[in-house]
C-alpha positions in Angstrom: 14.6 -18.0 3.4 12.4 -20.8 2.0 9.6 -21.9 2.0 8.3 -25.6 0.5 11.4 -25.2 -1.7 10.6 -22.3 -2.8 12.0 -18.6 -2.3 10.2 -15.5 -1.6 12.3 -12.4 -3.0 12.5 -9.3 -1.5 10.7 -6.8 -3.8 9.7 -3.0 -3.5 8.8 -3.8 -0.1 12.4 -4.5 1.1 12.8 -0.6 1.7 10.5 -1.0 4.9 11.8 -3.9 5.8 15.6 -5.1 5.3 14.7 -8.7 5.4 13.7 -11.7 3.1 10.0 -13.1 4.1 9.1 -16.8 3.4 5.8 -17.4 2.8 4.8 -19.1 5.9 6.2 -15.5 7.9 4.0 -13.7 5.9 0.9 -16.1 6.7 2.1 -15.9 10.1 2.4 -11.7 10.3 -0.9 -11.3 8.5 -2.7 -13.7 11.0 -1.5 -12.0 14.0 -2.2 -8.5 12.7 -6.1 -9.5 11.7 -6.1 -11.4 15.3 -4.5 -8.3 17.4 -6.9 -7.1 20.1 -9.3 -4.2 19.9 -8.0 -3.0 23.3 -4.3 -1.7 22.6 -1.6 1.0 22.7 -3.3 1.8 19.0 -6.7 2.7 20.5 -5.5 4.3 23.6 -3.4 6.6 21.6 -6.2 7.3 18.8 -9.1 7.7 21.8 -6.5 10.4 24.2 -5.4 11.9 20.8 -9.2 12.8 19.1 -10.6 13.0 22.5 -8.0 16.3 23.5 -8.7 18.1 20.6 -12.5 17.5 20.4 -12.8 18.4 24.5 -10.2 21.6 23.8 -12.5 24.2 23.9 -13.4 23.5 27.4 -10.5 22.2 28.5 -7.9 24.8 27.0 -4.5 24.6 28.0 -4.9 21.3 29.7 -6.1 20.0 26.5 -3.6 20.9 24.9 -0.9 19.0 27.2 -2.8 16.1 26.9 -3.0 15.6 23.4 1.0 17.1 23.4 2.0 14.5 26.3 0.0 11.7 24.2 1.9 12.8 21.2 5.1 12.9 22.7 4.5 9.5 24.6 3.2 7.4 21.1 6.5 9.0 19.2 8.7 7.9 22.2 7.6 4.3 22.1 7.5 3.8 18.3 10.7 4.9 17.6 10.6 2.6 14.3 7.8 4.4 12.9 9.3 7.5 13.3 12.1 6.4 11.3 9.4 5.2 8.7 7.8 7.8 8.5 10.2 10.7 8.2 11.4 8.2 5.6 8.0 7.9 3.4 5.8 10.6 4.8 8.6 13.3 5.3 6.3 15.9 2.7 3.7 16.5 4.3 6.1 18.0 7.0 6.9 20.8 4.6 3.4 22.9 5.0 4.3 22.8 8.9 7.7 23.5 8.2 6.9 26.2 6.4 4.6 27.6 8.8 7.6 27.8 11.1 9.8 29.6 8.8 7.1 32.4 8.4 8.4 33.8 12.1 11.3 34.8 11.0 9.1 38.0 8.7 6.0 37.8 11.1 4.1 40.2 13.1 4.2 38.3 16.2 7.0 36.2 15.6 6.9 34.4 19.2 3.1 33.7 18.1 3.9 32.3 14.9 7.0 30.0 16.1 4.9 28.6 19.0 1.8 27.9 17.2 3.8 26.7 14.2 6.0 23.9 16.3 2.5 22.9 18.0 1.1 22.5 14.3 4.0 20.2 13.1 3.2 18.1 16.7 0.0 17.8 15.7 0.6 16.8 11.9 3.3 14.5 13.4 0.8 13.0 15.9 -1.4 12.8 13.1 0.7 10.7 10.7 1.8 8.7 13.4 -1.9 7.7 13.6 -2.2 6.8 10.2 0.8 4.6 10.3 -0.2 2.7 13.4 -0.5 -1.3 12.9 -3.3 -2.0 14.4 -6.5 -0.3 12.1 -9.6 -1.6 13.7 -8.3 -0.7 17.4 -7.8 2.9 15.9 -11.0 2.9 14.5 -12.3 1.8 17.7 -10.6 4.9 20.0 -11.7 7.0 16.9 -15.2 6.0 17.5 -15.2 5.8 21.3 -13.7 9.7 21.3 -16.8 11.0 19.0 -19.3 8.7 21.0 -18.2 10.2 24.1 -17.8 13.7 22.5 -21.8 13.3 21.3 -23.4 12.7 24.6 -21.2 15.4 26.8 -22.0 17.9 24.2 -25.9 17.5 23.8 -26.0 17.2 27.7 -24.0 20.0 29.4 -23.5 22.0 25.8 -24.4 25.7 25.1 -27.5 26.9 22.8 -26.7 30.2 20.6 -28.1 32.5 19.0 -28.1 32.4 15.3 -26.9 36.2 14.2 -29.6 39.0 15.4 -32.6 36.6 15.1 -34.3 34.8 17.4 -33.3 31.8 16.3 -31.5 29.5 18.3 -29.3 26.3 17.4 -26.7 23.8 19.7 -23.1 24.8 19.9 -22.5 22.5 22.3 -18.4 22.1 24.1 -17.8 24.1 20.8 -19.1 27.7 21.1 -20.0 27.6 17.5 -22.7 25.7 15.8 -20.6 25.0 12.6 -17.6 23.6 14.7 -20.4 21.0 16.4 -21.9 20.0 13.4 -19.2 19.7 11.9 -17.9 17.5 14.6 -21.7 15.5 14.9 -21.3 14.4 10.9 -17.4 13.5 10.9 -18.2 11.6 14.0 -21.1 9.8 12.3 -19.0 9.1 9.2 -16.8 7.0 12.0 -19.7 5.4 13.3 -20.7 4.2 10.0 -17.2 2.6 9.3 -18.1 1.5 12.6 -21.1 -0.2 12.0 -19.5 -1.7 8.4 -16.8 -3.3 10.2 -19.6 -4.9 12.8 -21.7 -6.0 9.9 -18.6 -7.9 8.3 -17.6 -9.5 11.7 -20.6 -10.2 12.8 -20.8 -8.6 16.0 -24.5 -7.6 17.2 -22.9 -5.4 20.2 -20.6 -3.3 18.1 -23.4 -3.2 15.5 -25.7 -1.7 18.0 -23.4 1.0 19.4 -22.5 2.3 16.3 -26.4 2.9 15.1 -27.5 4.6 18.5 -24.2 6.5 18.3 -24.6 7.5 14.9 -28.3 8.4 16.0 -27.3 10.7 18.5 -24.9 12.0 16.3 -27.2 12.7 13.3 -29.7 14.0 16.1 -26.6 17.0 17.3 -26.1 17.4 13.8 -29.6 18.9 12.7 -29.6 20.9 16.0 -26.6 22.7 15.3 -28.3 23.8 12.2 -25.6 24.5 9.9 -26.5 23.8 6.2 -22.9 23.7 5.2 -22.1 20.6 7.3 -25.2 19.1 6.5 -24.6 19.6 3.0 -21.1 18.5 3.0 -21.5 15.6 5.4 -24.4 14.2 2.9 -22.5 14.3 -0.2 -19.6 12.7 2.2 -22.3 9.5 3.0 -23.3 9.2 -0.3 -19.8 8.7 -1.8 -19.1 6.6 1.2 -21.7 4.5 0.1 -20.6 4.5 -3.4 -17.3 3.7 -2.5 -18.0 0.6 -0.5 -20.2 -0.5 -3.1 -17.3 -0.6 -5.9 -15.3 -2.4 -4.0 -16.2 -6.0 -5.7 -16.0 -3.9 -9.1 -12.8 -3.9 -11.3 -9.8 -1.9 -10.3 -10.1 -0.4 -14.0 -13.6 1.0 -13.2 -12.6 2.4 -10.1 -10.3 4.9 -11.9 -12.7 5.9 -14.2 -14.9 6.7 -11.3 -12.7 8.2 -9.0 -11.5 10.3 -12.4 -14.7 11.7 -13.2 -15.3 12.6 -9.7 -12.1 14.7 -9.7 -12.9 15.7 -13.3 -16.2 16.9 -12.0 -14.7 18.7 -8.6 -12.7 20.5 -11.3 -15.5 22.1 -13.5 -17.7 23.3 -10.0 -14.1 24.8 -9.1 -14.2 26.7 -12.1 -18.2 27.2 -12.3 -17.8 28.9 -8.7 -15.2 31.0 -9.7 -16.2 32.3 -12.8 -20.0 32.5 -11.7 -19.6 33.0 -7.7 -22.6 35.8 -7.1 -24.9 33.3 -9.1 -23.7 30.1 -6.7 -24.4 32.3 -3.9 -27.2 33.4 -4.6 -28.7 29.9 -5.4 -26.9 28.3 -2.7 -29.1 31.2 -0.1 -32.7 30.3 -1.8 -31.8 26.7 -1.5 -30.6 26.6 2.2 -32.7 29.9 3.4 -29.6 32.0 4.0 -28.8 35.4 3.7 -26.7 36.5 0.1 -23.8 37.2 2.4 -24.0 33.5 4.0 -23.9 34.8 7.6 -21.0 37.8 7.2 -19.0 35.1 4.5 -18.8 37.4 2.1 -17.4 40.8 3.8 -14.8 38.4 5.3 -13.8 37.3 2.1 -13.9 40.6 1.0 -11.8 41.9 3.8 -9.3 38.8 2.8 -8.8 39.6 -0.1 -7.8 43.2 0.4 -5.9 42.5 3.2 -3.9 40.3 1.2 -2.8 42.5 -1.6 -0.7 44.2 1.2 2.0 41.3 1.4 0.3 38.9 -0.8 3.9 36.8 -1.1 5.1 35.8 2.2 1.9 37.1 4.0 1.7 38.5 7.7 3.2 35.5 9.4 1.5 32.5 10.7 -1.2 32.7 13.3 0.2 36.2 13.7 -3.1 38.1 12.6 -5.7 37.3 14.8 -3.7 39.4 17.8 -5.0 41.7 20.1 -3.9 45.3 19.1 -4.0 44.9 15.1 -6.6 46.9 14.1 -7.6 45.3 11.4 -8.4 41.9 13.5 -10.0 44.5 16.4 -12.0 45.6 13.3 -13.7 42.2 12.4 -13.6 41.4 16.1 -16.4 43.6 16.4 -18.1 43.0 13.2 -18.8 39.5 14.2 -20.0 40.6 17.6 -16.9 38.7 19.4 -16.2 40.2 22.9 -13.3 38.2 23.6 -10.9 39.5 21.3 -9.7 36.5 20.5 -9.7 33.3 17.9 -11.6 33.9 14.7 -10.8 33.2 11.4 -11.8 33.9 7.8 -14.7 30.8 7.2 -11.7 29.7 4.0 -9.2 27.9 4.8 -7.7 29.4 1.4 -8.0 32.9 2.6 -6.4 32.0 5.6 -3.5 30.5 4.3 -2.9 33.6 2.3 -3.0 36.0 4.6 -0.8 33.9 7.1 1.5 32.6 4.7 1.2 34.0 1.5 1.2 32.6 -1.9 3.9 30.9 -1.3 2.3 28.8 2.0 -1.3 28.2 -0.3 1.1 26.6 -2.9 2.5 24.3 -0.5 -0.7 23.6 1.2 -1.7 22.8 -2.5 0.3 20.8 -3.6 0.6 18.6 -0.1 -3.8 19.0 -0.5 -3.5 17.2 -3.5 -0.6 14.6 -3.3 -2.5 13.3 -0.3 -5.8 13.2 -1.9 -4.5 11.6 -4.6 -2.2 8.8 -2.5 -5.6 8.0 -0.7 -7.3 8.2 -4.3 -4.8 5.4 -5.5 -4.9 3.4 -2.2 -8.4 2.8 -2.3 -8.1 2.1 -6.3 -5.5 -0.9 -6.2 -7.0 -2.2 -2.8 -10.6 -1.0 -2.0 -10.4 -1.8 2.3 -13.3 -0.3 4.3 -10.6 1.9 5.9 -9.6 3.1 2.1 -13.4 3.7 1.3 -13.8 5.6 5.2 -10.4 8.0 4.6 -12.1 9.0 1.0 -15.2 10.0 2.4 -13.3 12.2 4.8 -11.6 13.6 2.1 -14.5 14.7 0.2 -16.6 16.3 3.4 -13.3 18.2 4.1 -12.7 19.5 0.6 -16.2 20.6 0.2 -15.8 22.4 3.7 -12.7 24.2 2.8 -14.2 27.0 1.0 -16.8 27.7 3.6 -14.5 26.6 6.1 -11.1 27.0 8.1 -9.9 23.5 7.7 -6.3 22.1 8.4 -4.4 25.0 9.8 -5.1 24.6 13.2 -2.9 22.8 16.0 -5.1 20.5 18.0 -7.5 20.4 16.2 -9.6 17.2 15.1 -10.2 18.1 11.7 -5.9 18.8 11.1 -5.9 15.5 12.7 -8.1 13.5 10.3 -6.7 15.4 7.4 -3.0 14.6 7.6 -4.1 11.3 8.8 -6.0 10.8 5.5 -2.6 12.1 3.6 -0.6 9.5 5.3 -3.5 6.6 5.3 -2.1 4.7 2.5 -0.5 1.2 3.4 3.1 1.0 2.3 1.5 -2.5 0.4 4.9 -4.4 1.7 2.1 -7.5 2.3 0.8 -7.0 -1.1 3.8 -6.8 -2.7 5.4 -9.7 -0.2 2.3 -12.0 -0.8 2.4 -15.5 -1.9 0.9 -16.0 -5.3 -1.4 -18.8 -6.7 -0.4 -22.6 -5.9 2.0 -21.3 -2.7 -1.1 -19.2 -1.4 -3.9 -21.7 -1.8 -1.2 -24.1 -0.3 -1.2 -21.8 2.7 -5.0 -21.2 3.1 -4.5 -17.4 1.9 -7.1 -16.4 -0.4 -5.5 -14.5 -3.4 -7.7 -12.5 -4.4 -7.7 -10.8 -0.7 -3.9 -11.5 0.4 -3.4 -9.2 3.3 -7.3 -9.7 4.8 -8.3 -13.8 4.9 -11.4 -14.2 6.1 -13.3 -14.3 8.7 -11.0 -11.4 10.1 -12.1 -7.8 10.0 -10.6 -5.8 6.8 -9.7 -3.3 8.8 -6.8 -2.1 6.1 
């Protein structure tokens, strides 16, 4: 195909689409994407999808259909994508795969194969998210879930008790104050790409929800009164900020940044582990918690013993936290939980080992850091608001991890948004297909900003 005489080879790109674009088809593809409506199949399936797994606590098992049928649904209808993405995003199957495989030595085999095969649905759901086309009506269904999520949980949610004080903080839909703030500052990182995406279109209404939104969900925050999310969530802003800011800078200086910043996640890494008492004993004067950051420590402590007994292939996913093992019976009732049931050990390393072993923590790794650094590079060679928005997520979720049980879960919002995150980066088929110099000033396509022209939203 041609195009003013001249022809637009197929490069790198061709392996997503068997098919030779002129440059007028590409001016024509990238016009309709920027002009798709807000109000599509994308949202609906990103609003049903984070809505199920924020709302599962009180919903429970009809949660879980929902976000199962939604799955199931979105995967029918995209056939294409599937196809795509088993084809470029089949890796970060293989944690959930391997999850799987664990029944086959667990303790509750039937546990671990059905909550395994729900946690590859939910990765699957989650990639498919990623690899939606239409980014700014999944940013809208991802900010209409928290939004909604925000108001039901501050007005009909639960107050707890903070350990054997009198203190008292919001759990909300939760049950756990760490969950809802947790949920409150990811929710307000959304708002906030939210609100970018407003400024840059203009639009006074979407502008206006995002704020009060992000109000409210700032507001839930502080009443949930967990330092950790606080903490975590603030560093998150401030790189968010950062990262939206370097976006008119040089692709060279955003690899030296986004180097040192990995550089310097690195050395705390190693200052933690080789000074760990020290940490936490600063990290209690400075947030006014107790040395054993509320039971933390005797979990980790009961982790790592725990794990010495079949530190290789570990107990079997989701297979310890059953009714009848003792040793879950045991910290049942050291953390005062009458139900007998959920709990975990506040690291999602520690988790991971005693589920799956070494063996699962290396897979979890290396899929950890192969996404991290796809997302890393994305936001490098094309610094979209989406790109800025998915590292920002990335940084409140690695900073959670230790303190936190993050990415193991089946419906779960924070699984969600980290496989999501894994899988964000654009296949760059219009970058690599754009029209260059004389062809794209020809055309009206800026090209410094091929796959974006203004005054459309740069959604990706």
């Amino acid at each position: 195909m041609t195009d003013r005489g001249v022809s637009l080879p197929v490069q790198a790109g061709a392996r997503y689409l068997k098919e030779d674009l002129s440059a007028a088809e590409y001016v024509r593809r990238v016009r309709a994407r920027a002009a798709a409506p807000l109000l599509d199949l994308d949202a609906g399936y990103a609003f049903a999808l984070m809505a199920s797994t924020l709302f599962i606590a009180p919903l429970g098992t009809f949660g879980a259909l929902l976000f199962s049928l939604t799955a199931v649904a979105y995967i029918a209808m995209r056939p294409a994508m599937v196809r795509r993405i088993l084809g470029n995003r089949w890796g970060f199957l293989l944690f959930p795969a391997c999850a799987i495989l664990t029944a086959l030595w667990s303790d509750a085999p039937f546990e671990t194969a059905k909550h395994g095969c729900e946690f590859l649905l939910t990765v699957m759901a989650a990639l498919m998210l990623s690899a939606a086309p239409n980014k700014r009506a999944v940013v809208l269904g991802l900010f209409a879930a928290f939004a909604v999520f925000a108001v039901v949980s501050l007005s009909v949610g639960e107050v707890v008790q903070i350990g054997t004080s009198n203190v008292t903080a919001v759990a909300g839909l939760t049950d756990s104050k760490n969950e809802e703030a947790a949920t409150m500052v990811t929710g307000f990182l959304v708002s906030f790409l939210f609100l970018a995406m407003g400024i840059r279109s203009r639009s006074v209404l979407q502008s206006s929800c995002a704020v009060f939104v992000g109000a409210v969900q700032i507001f839930g925050a502080v009443m949930a009164k967990s330092a950790g999310a606080l903490a975590a969530a603030g560093v998150a802003f401030a790189a968010f900020l950062i990262f939206i800011w370097l976006r008119k800078s040089s692709r060279h200086t955003r690899f030296a940044i986004i180097g040192f910043g990995f550089i310097a996640v690195l050395i705390a890494g190693v200052i933690f582990l080789a000074f760990h008492n020290d940490v936490l004993e600063w990290l209690s004067g400075t947030f006014n918690k107790d040395m054993t950051l509320t039971g933390r420590t005797y979990l980790w402590e009961r982790a790592r013993e725990l794990a010495l007994e079949r530190p290789i292939e570990g107990r079997g996913f989701a297979a310890f936290w059953q009714q009848g093992n003792l040793d879950a019976e045991g910290l049942w009732q050291f953390a005062h939980i009458q139900s007998r049931f959920g709990f975990n050990f506040h690291s999602t390393y520690y988790d991971i080992v005693i589920g799956m072993g070494w063996i699962g923590l290396a897979v979890f790794a290396v899929t950890l850091a192969f996404g991290v650094g796809r997302a890393a590079t994305a936001y490098v060679r094309k610094p979209t608001l989406i790109a800025c928005f998915w590292l920002a997520i990335a940084i409140d979720l690695l900073i959670r991890m230790p303190i936190e049980t993050i990415g193991t879960y089946e419906f779960d919002f924070a699984t969600l948004l980290l496989f999501a995150l894994f899988g964000s980066r654009s296949e760059r088929l219009d970058a690599r297909l754009a029209p260059r110099g004389r062809r794209a000033r020809g055309l009206g396509v800026a090209p410094e900003d091929p796959f974006q022209p203004r005054p459309y939203w740069p959604a990706e």
